[in-house]
Every structure is written in C-alpha cells, then in structure tokens.
C-alpha positions in Angstrom: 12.8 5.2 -22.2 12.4 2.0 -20.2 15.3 1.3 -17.9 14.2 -0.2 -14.7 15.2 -1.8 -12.4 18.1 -2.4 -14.4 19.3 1.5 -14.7 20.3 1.1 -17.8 17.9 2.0 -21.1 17.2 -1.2 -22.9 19.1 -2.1 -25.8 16.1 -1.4 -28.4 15.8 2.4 -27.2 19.1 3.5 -27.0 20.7 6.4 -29.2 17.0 8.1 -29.0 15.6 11.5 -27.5 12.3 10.9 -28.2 10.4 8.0 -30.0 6.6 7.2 -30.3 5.1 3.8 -30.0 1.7 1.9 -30.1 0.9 -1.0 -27.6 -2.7 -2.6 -27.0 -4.1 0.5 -29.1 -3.0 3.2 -27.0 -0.3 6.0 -28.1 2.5 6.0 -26.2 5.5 8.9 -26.2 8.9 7.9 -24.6 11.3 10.4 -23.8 15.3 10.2 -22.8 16.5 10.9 -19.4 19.3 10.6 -17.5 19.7 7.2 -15.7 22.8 5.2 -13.5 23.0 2.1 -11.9 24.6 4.7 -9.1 21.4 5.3 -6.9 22.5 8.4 -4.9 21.1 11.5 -4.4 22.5 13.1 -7.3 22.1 10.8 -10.1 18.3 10.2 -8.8 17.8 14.3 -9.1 19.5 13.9 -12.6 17.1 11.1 -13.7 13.9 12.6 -12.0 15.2 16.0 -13.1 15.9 15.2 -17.3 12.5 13.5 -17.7 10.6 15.7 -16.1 11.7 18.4 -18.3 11.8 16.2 -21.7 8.3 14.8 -20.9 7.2 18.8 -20.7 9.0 19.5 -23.8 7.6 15.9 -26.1 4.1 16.7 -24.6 3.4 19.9 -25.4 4.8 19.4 -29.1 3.2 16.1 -29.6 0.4 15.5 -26.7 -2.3 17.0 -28.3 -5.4 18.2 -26.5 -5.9 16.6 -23.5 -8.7 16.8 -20.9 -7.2 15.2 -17.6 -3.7 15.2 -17.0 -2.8 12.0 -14.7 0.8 12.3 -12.9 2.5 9.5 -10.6 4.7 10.7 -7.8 7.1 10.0 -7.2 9.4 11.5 -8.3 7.7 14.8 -7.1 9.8 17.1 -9.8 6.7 14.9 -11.8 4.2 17.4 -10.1 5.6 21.0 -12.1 5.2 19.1 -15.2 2.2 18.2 -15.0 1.0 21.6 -13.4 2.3 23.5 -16.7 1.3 20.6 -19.0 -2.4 21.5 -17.1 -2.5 25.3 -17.6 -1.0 24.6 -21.4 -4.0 22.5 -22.6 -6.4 23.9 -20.2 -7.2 20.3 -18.6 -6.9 19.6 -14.8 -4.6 17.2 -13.1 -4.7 14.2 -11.0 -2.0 13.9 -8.2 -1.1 10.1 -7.8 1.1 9.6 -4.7 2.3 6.3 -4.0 5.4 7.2 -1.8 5.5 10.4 0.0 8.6 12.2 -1.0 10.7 13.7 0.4 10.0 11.9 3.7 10.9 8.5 2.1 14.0 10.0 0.5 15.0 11.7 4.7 13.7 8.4 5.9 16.3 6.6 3.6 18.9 8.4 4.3 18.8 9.9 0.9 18.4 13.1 1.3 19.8 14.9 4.6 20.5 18.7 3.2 17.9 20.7 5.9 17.1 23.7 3.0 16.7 21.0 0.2 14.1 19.4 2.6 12.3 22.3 3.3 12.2 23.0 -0.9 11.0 19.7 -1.5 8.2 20.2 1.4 7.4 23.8 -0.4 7.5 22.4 -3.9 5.0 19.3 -2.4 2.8 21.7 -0.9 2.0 23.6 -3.8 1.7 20.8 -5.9 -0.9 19.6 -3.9 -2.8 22.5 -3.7 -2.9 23.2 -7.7 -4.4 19.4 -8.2 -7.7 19.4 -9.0 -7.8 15.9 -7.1 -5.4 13.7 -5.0 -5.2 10.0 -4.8 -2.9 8.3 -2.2 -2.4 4.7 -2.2 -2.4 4.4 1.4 -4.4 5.6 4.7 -1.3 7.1 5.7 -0.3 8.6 2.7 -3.9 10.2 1.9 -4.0 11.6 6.0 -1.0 13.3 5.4 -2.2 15.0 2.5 -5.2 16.2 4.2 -3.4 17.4 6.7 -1.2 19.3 4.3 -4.0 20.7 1.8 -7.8 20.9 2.9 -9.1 23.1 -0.6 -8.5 19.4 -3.0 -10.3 16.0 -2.5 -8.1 13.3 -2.0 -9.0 10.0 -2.3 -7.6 6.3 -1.0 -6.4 4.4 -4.5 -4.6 1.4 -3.4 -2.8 -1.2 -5.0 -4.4 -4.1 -6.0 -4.6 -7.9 -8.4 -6.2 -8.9 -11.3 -7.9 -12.2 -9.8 -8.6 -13.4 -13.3 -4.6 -14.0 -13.3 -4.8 -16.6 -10.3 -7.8 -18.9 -10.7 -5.6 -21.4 -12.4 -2.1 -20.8 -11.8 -1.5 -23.7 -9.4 -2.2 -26.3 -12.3 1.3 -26.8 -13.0 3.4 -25.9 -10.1 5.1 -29.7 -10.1 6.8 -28.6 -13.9 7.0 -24.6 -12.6 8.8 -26.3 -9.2 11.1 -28.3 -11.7 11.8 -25.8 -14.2 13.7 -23.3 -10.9 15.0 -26.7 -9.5 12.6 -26.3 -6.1 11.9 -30.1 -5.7 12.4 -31.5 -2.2 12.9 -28.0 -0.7 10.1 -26.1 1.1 10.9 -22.5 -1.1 10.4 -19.0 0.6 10.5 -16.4 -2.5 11.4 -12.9 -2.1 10.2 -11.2 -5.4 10.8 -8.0 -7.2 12.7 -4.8 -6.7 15.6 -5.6 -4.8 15.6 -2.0 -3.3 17.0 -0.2 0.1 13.8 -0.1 2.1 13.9 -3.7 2.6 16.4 -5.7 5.4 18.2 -8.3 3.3 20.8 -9.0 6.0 18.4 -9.9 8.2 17.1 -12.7 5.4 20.3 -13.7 5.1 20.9 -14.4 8.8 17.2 -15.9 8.8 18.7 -18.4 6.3 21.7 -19.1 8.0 19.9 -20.0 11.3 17.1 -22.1 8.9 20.3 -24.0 7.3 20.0 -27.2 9.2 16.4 -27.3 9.0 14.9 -30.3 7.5 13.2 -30.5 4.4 15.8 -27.7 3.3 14.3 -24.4 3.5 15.5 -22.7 0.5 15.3 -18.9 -0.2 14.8 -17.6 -3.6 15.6 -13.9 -4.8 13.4 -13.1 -7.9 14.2 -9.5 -9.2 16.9 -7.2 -9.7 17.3 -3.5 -8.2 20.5 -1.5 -6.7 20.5 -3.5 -3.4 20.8 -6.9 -5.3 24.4 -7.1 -6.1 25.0 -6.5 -2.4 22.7 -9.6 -1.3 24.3 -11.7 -3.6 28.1 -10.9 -2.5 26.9 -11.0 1.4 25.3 -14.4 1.1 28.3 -15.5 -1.0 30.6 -14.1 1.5 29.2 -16.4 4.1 28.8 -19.6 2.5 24.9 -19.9 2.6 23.7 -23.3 0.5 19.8 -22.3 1.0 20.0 -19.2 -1.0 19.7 -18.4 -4.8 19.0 -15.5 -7.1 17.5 -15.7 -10.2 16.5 -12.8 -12.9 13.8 -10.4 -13.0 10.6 -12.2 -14.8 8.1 -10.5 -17.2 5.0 -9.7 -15.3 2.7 -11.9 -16.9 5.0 -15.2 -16.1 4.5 -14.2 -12.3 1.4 -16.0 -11.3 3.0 -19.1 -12.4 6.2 -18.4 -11.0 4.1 -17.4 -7.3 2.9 -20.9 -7.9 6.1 -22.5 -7.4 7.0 -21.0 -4.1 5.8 -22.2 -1.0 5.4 -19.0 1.1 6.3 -15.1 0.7 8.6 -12.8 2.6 8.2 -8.9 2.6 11.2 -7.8 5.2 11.2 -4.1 5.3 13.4 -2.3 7.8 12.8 -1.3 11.3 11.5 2.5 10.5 8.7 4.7 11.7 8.0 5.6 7.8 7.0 2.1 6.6 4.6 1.6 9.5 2.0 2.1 6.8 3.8 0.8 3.8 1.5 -1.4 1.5 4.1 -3.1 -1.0 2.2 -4.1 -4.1 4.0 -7.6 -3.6 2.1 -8.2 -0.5 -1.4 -8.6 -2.9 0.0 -10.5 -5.1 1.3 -13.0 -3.1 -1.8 -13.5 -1.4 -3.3 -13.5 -4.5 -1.2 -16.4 -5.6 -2.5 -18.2 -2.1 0.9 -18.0 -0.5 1.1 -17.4 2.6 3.3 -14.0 3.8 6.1 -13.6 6.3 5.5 -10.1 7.5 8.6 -8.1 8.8 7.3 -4.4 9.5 6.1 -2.1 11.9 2.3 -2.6 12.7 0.1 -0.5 10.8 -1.7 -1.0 7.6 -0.1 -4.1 5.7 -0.1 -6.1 9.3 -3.7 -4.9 9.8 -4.6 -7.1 6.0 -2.6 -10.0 6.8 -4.1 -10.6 10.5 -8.3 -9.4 8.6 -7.4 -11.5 6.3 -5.4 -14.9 8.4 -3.5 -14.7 5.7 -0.1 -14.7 6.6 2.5 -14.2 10.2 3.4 -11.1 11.1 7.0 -10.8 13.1 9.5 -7.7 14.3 11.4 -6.1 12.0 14.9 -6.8 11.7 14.6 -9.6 13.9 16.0 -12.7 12.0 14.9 -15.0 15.2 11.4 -14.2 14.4 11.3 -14.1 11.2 13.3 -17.9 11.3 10.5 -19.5 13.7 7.4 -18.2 11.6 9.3 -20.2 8.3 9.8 -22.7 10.3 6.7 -23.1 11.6 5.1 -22.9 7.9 7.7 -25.3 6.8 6.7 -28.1 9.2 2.7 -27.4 8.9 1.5 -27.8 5.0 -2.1 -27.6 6.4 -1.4 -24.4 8.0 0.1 -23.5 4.9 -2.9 -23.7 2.7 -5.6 -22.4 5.2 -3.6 -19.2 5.2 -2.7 -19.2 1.4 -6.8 -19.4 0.9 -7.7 -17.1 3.5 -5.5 -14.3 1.8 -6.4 -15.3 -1.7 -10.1 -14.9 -1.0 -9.8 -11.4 1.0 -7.3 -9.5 -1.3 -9.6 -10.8 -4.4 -12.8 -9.1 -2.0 -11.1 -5.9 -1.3 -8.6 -5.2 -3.4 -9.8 -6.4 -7.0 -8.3 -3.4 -9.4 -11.4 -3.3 -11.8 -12.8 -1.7 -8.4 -10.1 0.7 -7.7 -10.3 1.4 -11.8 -14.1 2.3 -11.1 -13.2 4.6 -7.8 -10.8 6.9 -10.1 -12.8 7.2 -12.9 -15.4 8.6 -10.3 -13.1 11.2 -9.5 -12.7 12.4 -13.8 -14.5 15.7 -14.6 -17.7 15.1 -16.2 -18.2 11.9 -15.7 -18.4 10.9 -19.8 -20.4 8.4 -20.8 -17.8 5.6 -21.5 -17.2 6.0 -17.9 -20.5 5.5 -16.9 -21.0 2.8 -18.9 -17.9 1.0 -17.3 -19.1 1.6 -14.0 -22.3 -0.7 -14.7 -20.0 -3.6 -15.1 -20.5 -6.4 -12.6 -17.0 -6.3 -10.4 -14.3 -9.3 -11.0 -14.1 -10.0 -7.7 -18.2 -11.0 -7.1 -17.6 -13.1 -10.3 -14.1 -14.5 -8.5 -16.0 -15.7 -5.2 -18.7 -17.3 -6.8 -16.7 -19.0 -8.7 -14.7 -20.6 -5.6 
C-alpha cells in the first residue's frame, strides 16, 4: 500500500490486506505491510520483511502466469520472493539493484550486528546467482556484482529523464517563482527524499555563512523523508531567515517547480560508499537546466557533472566550499545558464530513459515481437537535440 516517504499508508488504503487496482491500463496488486515513521533497523526489517512475504502470498493466488519476474532491490528480502515466485510459474527473474544492501545499511550505520552482516552477504550472494540477469544502476554497483557472481550477465541500467518533460518548462518560471514567494532571492532547492545519506547540517551552516549575501540567497527544502523533521528544528533552532521547507510535490508538477529554482544542491556525506552514488535528482536537475552544487566523493556523479560542465563539484561536508560555489553562481547569471544548458543537453544525450527502456528489454528471454518492434523506435533524445 503506498506509504512513502511519509511512513504512513495513505488515507484511501487503509483498513486493507490486499486490494487490486487499474492505472494507465496496467493491473496493479497492492499488498499490506508493516510501516513506521521510526526508521531503525527493526521497523525497516518489519516493513521489508511483511511485504515481502504478502507480495509472495497475493502473487501466487492472484498473479497469474507470468513469463519474467522483474524485482527492485532494495530491500534485498525482495530477492527470496521473487526467487520462489520464479520457480512457482516457471518464469525467470530479473535482479534490479539500485543500492547495494547490506553495505548501504553497514555504511549507514544501520546495521552493525557482524552475523546479521554476514546473512545478508550469504542471502545476496545467492540471490544473485539464481537471477537469470542482473541490472545495476551504477558502474560501481554492476563491478561489485561481477565480482560477486561470474555464471549471470549483469548489465549497467541507470537512472535517467524523460526530456519530453523539460523542453518547455521554463515558460512560466516568473508565476512558478511567485506562486513559492522566490522573487528577489537567488533560490538553491534541495528536492526530494529528505533521507540520512545526505549532510543537512552542513546546508544549514552553508546558509548561515550565505546569510549576509546580497541578493538573498535563499534555500528551499522540497520533500519530506525521516531526516526532515530534524532539518527543520536545527535550522529553527538557529534562527536561519534564508531557509524554508515546503511539501512533497506530485511528480508531474516537478519540471515546473525545477523551473523556479535557480540552481541544485545534492550534499551527500563524507563516505567511501557514495563515491559512486548517482542520485536520480542529479538528472533531473540538469534536465531542468539548473546548474548542480556537487558535495560527494569523486567518482561517478562528479565524473557527469565535470563531462557534462554542468554543474561545481566541492568536498563533502565542507560548508566553506559548498558556500563559495553558491556564491559564485549567485553573483554570475551568465555562468548560470551556460552550465544549466551544458547539463540539460548531455543528460538528454546519455541518459534519455526510452534508451535505458530499450537496453532492458534486450536483456527479456525471447526477445517477443512487441519488443522488437519498440526497439525500431527513433530515440527521444536524437528528436530532443534537433529540436534545440
């Protein structure tokens, strides 16, 4: 049942174990799970634990025959439903990592227990090497498998934009400016889950240092998440006039919303495991021609935002750094758009998801015929750069 980020099912779905539903034409089967706005280790195993087990239960009752069985991880626990769901209907499965866990989870700080690790690593393992094929969403992510399974192909699935969804979203960024109450101020947005891998303290001593600065650099929170009410009480705590929060937004209303801001901020913290992090913000924002603060180890997101010149790159967890590259955007509107079209144009080159759509259905057993037939169409992304 849907519940994120708020960790709370929404109001519609409550009171339900199961319910089926029809959106765009496609069949859709919710199930309940556990969820809490607590995030620790034990109500995450609770929430990853119940669905995995209900979704086994609703699918093998209701699924019907099924020829590919298509499983997002994480949550890992994901993996064993899948698995039996695959030797029930006799269809093979397709691993989807897009965080490795449960390195994230040790990275964190979540999980610390040394024989839990090493059951998670087991359980991981195996899942991998029942897949019939592996996509990772990162380099990183997609060496690491092949390091841990050689028998499966695994294949590099990233993130990506729609670049229909930005052509014209600038065309009324004065009224989207006035409708969040940005006039006068040059606005830095941070947007999206509000979650623990990213350094919000250091944004809020960024903004502090940035306070003086004329026009008025102001820093706006889209989103919500479990690190959120946190941010809020720390930048109330010390008195900071440049910072807002506003709630999460419905995915379409984003390009519009990207419109209004003047640049992007992606502050992750200083660890060895985000070195090759790709945050599905980052192509959006480019997308949306903004150009992107970068606080993060280098690896792969630096390496697109210094191919592309779309964007500065600072230190992690350095609030100095991160306050100069603003400020330097804030005083240089010119610099501002060059890099805002320099990362519009490469994300909607590289990173266009009709082509990562055509790279996975590639990977489907048989190849069937609608899939051939989509793979003739012309990409979205040639059509894109001829039209600018």
């Amino acid at each position: 049942m849907p519940n994120y980020p708020q960790g709370r099912i929404f109001d519609a779905y409550r009171g339900c174990l199961f319910c089926r539903e029809t959106a765009n034409g496609l069949r859709i089967l919710r199930t309940w799970c556990y969820v809490s706005q607590n995030r620790g280790f034990v109500s995450r195993l609770l929430n990853y634990c119940s669905f995995a087990v209900l979704a086994l239960i609703w699918a093998i009752l209701v699924g019907g025959k099924q020829d590919v069985v298509i499983v997002e991880s994480p949550p890992i626990f994901l993996g064993i439903t899948g698995l039996v769901l695959s030797w029930w209907r006799r269809a093979r499965m397709i691993f989807n990592v897009s965080d490795l866990w449960p390195k994230s989870a040790v990275a964190m700080g979540v999980l610390r227990n040394e024989v839990l690790i090493r059951c998670a690593l087991a359980l991981e393992k195996c899942i991998y090497k029942h897949s019939y094929a592996i996509t990772g969403q990162t380099e990183g992510i997609v060496e690491y498998i092949k390091h841990s399974v050689s028998t499966v192909p695994v294949s590099l699935i990233t993130n990506g934009i729609d670049p229909e969804k930005f052509v014209n979203n600038g065309s009324e960024r004065d009224k989207n400016r006035a409708d969040c109450g940005f006039e006068g101020c040059f606005v830095v947005g941070f947007t999206g889950l509000h979650g623990l891998a990213y350094d919000f303290d250091g944004v809020l001593e960024t903004a502090e240092l940035l306070q003086s600065q004329s026009p008025l650099v102001l820093f706006a929170f889209f989103g919500d998440g479990p690190a959120k009410a946190a941010v809020q009480a720390a930048a109330s705590e010390r008195g900071l006039c440049n910072v807002r929060f506003f709630p999460p937004r419905p995915a379409d209303a984003m390009p519009k919303l990207l419109s209004a801001l003047d640049a992007a901020i992606i502050p992750l913290k200083n660890s060895e495991f985000f070195r090759n992090t790709l945050p599905s913000r980052l192509f959006e924002c480019m997308a949306a021609r903004l150009p992107v603060v970068l606080a993060i180890l280098d690896g792969e997101a630096t390496q697109i935002v210094r191919r592309s010149v779309g964007g500065l790159c600072v230190r992690p967890e350095d609030p100095c750094a991160m306050a100069e590259a603003i400020g330097q955007l804030a005083s240089d509107r010119d610099l501002c758009v060059t890099l805002g079209q320099n990362g519009h144009r490469y994300v909607c080159l590289h990173y266009d998801r009709r082509e990562m759509a055509r790279r996975f259905l590639q990977l489907l057993p048989g190849n069937p015929a609608q899939t051939a037939e989509f793979l003739k169409q012309p990409s979205l992304a040639v059509q894109d750069e001829s039209a600018e």
